[in-house]
DOVEXPA-628537 format. One record per atom (N, C-alpha, C): x, y, z. Coordinates in pm, whole numbers, plus 50000, padded with zeros to 5 digits. Example, Ala and Ser with C-alpha at 12.3 -4.5 7.8 and 13.67 -1.06 7.14 Angstrom:
<sites>
513194943150780/512304955050780/513204967050780/512854977550708/513674989450714/512905000350787/
</sites>
This chain:
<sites>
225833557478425/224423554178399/224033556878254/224373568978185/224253572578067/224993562077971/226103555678041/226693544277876/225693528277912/225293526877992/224553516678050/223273520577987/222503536677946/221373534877836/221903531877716/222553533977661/222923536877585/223473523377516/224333516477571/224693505677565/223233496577527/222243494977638/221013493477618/220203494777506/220463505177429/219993508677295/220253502577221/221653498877214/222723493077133/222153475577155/221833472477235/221033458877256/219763457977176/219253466177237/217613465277121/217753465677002/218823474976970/218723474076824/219273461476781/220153455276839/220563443676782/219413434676775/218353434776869/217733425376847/216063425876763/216653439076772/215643440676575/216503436576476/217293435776421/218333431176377/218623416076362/218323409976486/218023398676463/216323389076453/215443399476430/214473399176325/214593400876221/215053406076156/215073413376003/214903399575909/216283391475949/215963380275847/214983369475897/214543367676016/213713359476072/212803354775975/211753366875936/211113366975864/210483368075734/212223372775676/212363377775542/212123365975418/212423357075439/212243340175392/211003338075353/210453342175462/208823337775433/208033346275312/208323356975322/207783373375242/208473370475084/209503367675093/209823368574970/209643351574903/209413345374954/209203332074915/208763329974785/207193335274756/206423333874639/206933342574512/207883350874597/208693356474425/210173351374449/210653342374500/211783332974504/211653321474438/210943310874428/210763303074437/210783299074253/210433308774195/209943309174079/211053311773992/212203318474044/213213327873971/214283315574047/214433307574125/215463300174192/215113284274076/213893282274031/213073268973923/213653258974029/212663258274218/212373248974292/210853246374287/210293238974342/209503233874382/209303245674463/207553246374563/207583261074583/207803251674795/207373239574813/207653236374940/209413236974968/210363240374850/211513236574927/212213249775026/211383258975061/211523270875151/211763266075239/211583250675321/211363245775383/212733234875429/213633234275317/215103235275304/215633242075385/215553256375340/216363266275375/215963270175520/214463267875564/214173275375709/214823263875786/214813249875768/215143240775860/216803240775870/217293245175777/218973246875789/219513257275836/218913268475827/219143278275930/218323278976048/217023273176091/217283267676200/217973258476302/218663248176216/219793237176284/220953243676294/220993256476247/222563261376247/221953270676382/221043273676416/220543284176551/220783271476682/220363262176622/220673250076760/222013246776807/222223245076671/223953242176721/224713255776791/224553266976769/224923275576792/224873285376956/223363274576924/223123278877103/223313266277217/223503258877141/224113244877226/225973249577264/226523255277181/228203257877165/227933273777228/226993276877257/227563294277279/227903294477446/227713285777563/228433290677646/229733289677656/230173280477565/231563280077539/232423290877474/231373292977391/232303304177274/232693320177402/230973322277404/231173333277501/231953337577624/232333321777693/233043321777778/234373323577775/234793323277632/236413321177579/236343335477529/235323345377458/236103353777379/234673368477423/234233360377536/233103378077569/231723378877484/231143386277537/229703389577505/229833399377413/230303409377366/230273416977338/230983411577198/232663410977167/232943402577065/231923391576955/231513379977085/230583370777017/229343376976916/228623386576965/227863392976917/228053402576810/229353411676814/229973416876691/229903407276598/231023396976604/230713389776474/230043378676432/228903376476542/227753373376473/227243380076409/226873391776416/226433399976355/227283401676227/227973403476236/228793405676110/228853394176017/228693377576066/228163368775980/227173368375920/226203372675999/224893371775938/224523381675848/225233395975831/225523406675730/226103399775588/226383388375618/227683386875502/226613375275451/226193370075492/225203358375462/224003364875399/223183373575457/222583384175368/223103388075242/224333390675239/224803397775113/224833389375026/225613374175070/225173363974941/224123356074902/222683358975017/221363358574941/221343371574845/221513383674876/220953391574786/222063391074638/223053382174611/223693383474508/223753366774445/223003357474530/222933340874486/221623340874380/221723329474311/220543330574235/220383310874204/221213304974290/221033289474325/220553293174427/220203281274414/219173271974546/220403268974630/221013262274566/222403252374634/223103264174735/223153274074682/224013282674730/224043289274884/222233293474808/221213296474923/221133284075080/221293274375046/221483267375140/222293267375227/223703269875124/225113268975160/224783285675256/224313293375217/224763306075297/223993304675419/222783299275455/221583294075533/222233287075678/223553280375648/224623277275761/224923283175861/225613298675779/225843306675849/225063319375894/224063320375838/223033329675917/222463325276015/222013308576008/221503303276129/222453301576277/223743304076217/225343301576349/225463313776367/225283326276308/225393340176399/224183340376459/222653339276414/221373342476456/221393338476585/221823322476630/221343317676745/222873325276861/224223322776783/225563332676870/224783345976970/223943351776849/223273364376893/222733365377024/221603356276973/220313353877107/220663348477202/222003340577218/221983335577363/222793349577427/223993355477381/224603361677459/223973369277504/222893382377400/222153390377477/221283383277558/220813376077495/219423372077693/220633370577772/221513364677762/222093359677926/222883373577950/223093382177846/223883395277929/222953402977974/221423406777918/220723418477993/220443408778091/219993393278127/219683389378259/220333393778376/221953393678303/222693394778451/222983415478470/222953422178389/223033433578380/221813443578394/220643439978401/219453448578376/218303439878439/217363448178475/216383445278537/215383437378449/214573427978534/213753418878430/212863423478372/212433434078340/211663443278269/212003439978144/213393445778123/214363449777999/213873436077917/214453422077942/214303409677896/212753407977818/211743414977887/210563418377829/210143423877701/210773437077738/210953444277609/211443443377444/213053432477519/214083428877447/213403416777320/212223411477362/211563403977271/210723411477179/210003420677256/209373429977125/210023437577022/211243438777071/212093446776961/212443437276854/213123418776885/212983409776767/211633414876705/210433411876743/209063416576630/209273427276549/209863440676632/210003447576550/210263450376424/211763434876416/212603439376326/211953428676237/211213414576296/210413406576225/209323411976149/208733423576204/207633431076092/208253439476009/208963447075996/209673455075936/210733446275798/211353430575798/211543427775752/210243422375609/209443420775639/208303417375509/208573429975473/207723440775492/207673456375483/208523460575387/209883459575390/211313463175274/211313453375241/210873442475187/210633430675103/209653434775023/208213437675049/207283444774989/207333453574869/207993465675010/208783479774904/209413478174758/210123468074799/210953463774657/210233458374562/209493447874602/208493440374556/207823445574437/207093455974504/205943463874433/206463476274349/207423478274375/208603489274316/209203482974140/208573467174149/208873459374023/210503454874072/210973458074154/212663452674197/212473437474241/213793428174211/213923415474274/213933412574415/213443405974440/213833396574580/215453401674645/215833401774516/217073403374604/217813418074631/217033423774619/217573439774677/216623439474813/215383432874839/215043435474943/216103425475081/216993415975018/218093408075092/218983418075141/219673428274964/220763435275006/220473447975087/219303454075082/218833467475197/219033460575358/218713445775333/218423443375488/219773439875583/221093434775444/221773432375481/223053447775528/222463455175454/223433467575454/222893476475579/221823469875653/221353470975789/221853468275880/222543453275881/223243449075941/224523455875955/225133456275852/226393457875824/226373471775883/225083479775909/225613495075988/225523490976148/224913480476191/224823481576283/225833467976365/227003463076315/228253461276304/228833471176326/228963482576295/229733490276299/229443496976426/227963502276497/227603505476600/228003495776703/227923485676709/228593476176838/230143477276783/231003477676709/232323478576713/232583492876829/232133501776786/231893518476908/231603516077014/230763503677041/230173504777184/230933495177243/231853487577207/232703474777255/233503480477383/233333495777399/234363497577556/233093502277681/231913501877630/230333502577717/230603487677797/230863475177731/230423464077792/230713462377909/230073455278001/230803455478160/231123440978101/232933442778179/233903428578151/232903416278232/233363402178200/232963392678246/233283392478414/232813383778458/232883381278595/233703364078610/234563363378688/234753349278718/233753339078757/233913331178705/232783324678742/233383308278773/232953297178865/233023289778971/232783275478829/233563275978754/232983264378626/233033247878690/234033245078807/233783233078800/232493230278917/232483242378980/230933240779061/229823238478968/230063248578839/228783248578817/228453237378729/229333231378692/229553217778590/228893204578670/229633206178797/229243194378851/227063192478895/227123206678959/226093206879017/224853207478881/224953208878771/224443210178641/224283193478587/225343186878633/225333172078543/224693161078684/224483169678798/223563162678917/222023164278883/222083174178822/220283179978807/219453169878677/220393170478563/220143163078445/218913147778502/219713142978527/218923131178553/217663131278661/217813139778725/217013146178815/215583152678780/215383160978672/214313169578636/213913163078527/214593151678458/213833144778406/212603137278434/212533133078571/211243133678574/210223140278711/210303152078714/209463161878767/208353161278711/207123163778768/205813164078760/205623173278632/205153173278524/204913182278391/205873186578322/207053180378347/208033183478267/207973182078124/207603169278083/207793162377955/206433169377896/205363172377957/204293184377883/204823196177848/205723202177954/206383222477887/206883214677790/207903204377748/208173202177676/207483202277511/206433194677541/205473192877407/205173205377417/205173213477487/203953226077471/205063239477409/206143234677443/207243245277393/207193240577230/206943228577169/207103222477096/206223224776958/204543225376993/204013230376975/203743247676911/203723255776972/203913271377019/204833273176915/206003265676869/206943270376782/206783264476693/205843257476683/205293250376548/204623260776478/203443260976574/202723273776504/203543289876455/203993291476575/204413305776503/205893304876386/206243295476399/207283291676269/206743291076159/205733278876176/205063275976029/204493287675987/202913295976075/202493303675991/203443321175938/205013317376013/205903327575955/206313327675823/206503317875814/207283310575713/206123305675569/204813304875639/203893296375480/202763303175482/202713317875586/201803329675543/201153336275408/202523338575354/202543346475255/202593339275151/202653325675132/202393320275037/201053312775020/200533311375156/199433308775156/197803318575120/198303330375128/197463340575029/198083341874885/199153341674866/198943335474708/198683329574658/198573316874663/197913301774622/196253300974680/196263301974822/194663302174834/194003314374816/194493328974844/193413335474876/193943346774721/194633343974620/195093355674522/195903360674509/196383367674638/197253380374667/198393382174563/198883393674583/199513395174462/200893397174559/202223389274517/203213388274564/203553401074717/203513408674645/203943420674736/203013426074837/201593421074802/200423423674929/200733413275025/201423401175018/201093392775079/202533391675184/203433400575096/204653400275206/204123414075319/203283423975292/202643434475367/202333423375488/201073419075417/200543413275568/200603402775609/201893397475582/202943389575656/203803398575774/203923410675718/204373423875833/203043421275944/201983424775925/200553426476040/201073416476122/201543402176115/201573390276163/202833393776238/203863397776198/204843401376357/204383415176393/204013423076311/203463435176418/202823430376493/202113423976491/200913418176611/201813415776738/202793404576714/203413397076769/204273405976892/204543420276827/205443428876892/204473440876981/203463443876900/202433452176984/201893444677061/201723429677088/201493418677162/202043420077325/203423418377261/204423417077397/204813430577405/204093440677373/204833456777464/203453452277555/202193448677521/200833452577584/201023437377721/201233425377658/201313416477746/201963418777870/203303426277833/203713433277991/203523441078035/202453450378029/201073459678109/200763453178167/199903439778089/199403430678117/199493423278294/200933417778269/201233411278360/200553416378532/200383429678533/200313435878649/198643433878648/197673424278554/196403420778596/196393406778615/196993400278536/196733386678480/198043378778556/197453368878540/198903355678580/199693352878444/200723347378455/201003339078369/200633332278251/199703325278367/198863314478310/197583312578257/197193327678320/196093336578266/196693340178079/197513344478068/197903352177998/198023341277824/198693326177913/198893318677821/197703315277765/196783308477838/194803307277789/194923320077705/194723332077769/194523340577695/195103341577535/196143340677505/197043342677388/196153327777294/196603315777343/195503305777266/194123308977233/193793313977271/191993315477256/192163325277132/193053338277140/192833348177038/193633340176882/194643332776863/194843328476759/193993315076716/193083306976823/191723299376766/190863312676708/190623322976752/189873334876666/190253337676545/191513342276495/192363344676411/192053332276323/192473318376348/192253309476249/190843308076245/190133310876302/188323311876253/188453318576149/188683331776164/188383340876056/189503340875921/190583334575940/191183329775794/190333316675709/189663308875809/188743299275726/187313304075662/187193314275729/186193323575653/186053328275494/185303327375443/185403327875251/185003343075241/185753351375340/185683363375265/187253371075290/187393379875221/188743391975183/188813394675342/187523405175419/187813414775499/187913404975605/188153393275661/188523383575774/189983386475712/191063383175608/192023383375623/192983392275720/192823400675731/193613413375775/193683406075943/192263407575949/192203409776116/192643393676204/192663386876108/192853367876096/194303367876140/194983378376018/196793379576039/197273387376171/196213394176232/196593407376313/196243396876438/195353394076483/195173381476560/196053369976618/196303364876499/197563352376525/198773359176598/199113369876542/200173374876636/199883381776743/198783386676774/198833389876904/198453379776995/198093367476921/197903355176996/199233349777064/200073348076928/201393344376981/201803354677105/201813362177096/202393372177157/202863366277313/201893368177405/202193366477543/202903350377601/202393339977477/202563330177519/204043324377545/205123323377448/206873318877458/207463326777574/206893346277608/207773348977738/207013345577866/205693341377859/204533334577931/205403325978046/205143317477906/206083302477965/207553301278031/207763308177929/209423307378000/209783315878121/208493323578207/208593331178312/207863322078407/207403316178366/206623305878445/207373295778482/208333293278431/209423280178509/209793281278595/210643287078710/210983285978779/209503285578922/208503286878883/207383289978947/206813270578948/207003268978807/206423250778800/207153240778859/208643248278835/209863233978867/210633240178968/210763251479044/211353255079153/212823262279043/213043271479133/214623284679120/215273273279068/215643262279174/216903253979177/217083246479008/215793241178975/216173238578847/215883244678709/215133256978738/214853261378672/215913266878501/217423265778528/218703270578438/218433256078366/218393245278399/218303236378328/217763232878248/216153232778318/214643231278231/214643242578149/215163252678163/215283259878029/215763257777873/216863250777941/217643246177840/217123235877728/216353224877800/215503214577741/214393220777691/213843233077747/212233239977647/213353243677561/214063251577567/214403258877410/214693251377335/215633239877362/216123232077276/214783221377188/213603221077260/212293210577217/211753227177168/211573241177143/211523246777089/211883244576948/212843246876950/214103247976801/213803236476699/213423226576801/212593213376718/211673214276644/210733222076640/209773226976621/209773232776493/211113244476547/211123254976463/212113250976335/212863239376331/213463230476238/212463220076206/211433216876229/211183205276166/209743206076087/209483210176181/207483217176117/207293224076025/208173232575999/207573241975848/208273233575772/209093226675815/209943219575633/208753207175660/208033199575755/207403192375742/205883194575641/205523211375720/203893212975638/204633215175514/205543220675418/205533228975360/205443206975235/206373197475290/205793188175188/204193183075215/203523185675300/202303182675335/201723189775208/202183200075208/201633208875096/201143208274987/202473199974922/202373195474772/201643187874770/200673182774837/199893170474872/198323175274864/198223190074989/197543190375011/196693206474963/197813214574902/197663230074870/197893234974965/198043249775041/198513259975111/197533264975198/196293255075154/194713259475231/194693253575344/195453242575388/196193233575462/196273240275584/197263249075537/198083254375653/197043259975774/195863263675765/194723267375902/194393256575996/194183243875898/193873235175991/195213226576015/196273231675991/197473222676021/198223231376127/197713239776143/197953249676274/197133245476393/195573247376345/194593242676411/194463230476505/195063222076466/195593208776508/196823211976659/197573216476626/198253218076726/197863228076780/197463239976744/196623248276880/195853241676992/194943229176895/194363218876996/194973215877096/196043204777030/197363198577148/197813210277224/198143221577185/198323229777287/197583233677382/196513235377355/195773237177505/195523229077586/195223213677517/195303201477575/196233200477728/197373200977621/198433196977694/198843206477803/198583224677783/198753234477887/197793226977996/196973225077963/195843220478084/196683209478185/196763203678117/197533191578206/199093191578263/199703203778237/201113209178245/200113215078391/199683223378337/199383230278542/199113225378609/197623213278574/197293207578680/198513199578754/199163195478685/200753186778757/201533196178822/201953209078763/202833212678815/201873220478949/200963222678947/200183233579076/199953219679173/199773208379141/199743198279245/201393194679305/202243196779214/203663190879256/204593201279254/204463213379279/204893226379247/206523223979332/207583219479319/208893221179434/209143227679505/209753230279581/210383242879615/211423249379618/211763259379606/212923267179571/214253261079644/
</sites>
């Protein structure tokens, strides 16, 4: 029981860990951008290429995992994405930066599938709860030592190499814990192959399907973009001075993480679906008060949005098997994350040329817009699925 906490530990931390750089892109942006002599939208390069390297990665990971273990896969992901860190904090091209952007996005996503699917089958659904607030963790904490450096008069790129020499210790902690893992289980592949390529054509068209879809679509619009064009968006619109603005770019996943420890209190008042309304309504608050023409709305504008985000992505994705029935529920997962990732590849490299067009003041009502469609479309996702609900 004691290597099973413990082991456990060894999970969370990885998946602060796989925050760290999530967010680090965004924070250091406005003192990158300048010292790299790009354009300041081409951040928007680099987030969409290491997001396509998280897709591909989680499209190929039941394969990988299935050939070489959970535990392995995750070592040296981790250990890629250490090494990819190291040659942001020592690149000083653009080109390069791209080139390393490959492989942080092919360990990042290696990461995230093995742990969700290992605490699912190993730990109680609590854990899976938790296991998301600890990414925030490491997503607020990454601006934070971006900052530090920042304001310390140091480059951009020591706040890369601290984050990466983070990694690289905690590589070394899963190499120690590699005899904790419980071995794989056999598993029934041409059952599950067949009965998987019967469903496909099948849940395509279920009652609200093609809405979770947009609405997964959405949700990662927003919290991508304003990750990613936060902190540059108080430099250009509201002043800020480089290193304040990677701070409260931190408030914005703290939110996100004090969000989802409180959202699963939560759960034991609220529905689901309660929870999702709920989370929309507080980041329409949040963008009220960033359109506001004063200083003291900022803070609480940034603190907002993330606790808006907060309940809504483990909301939803707990809510599937409840809309589309147990039976298909492994599938329809697969299609939200993947119309996720869409999102999260295509939207911030999309606002960020909107930009040059339109300035960085943009970004409230280019959020705003799809918060709309999002509630829109939640509305009409339940009413379908609570009228056509399957059964297990």
């Amino acid at each position: 029981m004691l290597k099973k906490h413990f082991l456990l530990l060894v999970i969370y931390l990885s998946f602060i860990s796989l925050g760290l750089p999530d967010s680090l892109l965004g924070a250091a942006w406005p003192a990158m951008y300048a010292d790299l002599k790009v354009p300041v939208d081409y951040a928007g390069f680099i987030s969409m290429i290491v997001a396509a390297g998280t897709v591909v990665s989680s499209l190929l990971s039941g394969k990988v995992i299935d050939r070489f273990g959970v535990p392995n896969v995750t070592t040296i992901s981790v250990l890629l994405t250490a090494i990819s860190l190291v040659g942001f904090s020592l690149s000083g091209s653009f080109i390069y930066l791209c080139l390393l952007a490959i492989p942080l996005g092919l360990g990042a996503g290696s990461v995230d599938a093995a742990l969700n699917n290992y605490v699912a089958l190993h730990y109680q659904a609590r854990h899976m709860n938790w296991l998301h607030s600890f990414w925030g963790v490491g997503a607020a904490v990454g601006p934070m030592i971006m900052a530090g450096h920042l304001a310390a008069g140091n480059s951009w790129t020591k706040g890369y190499a601290t984050v990466a020499w983070i990694q690289m210790g905690l590589v070394f902690v899963l190499v120690l814990s590699l005899p904790l893992w419980v071995k794989r289980r056999p598993t029934q592949k041409t059952t599950q192959k067949k009965s998987t390529t019967g469903l496909i054509g099948l849940v395509s068209t279920l009652p609200g399907l093609k809405e979770a879809l947009f609405v997964f679509f959405c949700y990662c619009t927003i919290e991508a973009s304003f990750g990613l064009w936060g902190a540059s968006y108080l430099v250009f619109e509201k002043g800020y001075d480089t290193d304040q603005a990677a701070r409260l770019t931190s408030l914005y996943f703290l939110g996100i993480t004090v969000g989802r420890f409180l959202s699963g209190l939560l759960t034991a008042y609220f529905s689901n679906r309660q929870l999702v309304y709920l989370g929309q309504g507080i980041i329409g608050v949040g963008l009220i008060l960033l359109l506001l023409p004063y200083f003291s709305t900022v803070i609480p504008g940034f603190l907002l949005i993330g606790l808006g985000c907060a309940p809504i992505f483990p909301s939803l994705l707990h809510e599937t098997p409840i809309n589309f029935g147990e039976k298909y529920s492994q599938v329809i997962m697969g299609f939200q994350m993947a119309s996720a990732y869409v999102g999260i590849t295509l939207m911030p490299f999309l606002f960020g040329k909107i930009a040059t067009y339109t300035g960085h003041g943009f970004l409230v009502v280019f959020l705003g817009i799809f918060l709309v469609l999002i509630m829109v479309i939640t509305r009409q996702m339940n009413k379908k699925t609570r009228i056509h609900t399957p059964a297990s």
